[in-house]
N, C-alpha and C positions, 0 to 999 in steps of 0.2 A: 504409484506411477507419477515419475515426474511430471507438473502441469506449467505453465505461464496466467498469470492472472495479471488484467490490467485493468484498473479502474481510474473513475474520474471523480470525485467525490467534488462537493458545491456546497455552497452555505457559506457560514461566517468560518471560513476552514484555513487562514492565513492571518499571521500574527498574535497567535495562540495558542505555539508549540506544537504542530499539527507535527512539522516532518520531524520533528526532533523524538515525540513519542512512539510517529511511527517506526523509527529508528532502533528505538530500544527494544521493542515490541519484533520487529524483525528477526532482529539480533539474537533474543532471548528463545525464538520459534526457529532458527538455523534457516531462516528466507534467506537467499540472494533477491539482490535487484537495485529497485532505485526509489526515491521521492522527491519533488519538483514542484514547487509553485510555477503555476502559469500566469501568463499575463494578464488572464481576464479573470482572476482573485478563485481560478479552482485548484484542486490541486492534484498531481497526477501519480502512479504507483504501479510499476511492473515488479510483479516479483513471480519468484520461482521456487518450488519446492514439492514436495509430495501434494498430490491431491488436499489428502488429510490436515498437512501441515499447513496449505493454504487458506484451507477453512477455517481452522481456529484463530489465524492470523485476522481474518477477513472478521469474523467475528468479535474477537479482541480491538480492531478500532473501529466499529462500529457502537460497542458497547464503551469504551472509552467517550467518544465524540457524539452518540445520539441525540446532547442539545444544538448542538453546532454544525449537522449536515442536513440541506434540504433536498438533497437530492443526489443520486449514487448510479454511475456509468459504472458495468461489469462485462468483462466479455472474458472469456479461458478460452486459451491459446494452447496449441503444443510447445513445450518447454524448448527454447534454445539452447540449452547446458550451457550456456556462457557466462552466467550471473550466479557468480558463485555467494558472494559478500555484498552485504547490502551497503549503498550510500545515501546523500545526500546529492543532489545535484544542483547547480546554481548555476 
């Protein structure tokens, strides 16, 4: 079942590669959605895909970045079907 996952991830999580691995990372798991620095240095992540496929997503950059996040906003949503392809956003 399709899901929507949006988190907030914080720590030294900007200037580091964060959206560019999330990126491949996405790509690699067939997520749609998006990645975004925010202006108060956290960074933000909607994506969409099967339940299942969120999870190993979700898991995949946490175990990437586990020195580098102090802390992690998560909420699951009902999926929009409108996020097919994932980007960057800027």
């Amino acid at each position: 079942m399709k899901k929507q996952l949006h988190l907030i991830y914080s720590g030294r999580v900007q200037g580091i590669g964060f959206r560019y691995t999330v990126l491949d990372i996405a790509r690699q798991q067939k997520v749609g959605g998006w990645v975004k620095n925010l202006d108060d240095g956290k960074v933000e992540i909607i994506a969409e895909a099967d339940e299942d496929l969120l999870k190993i997503f979700l898991l995949s950059i946490n175990q990437h970045f586990s020195n580098y996040v102090n802390d992690l906003e998560i909420r699951w949503l009902p999926a929009s079907g409108e996020l097919n392809v994932f980007e960057i956003k800027f």
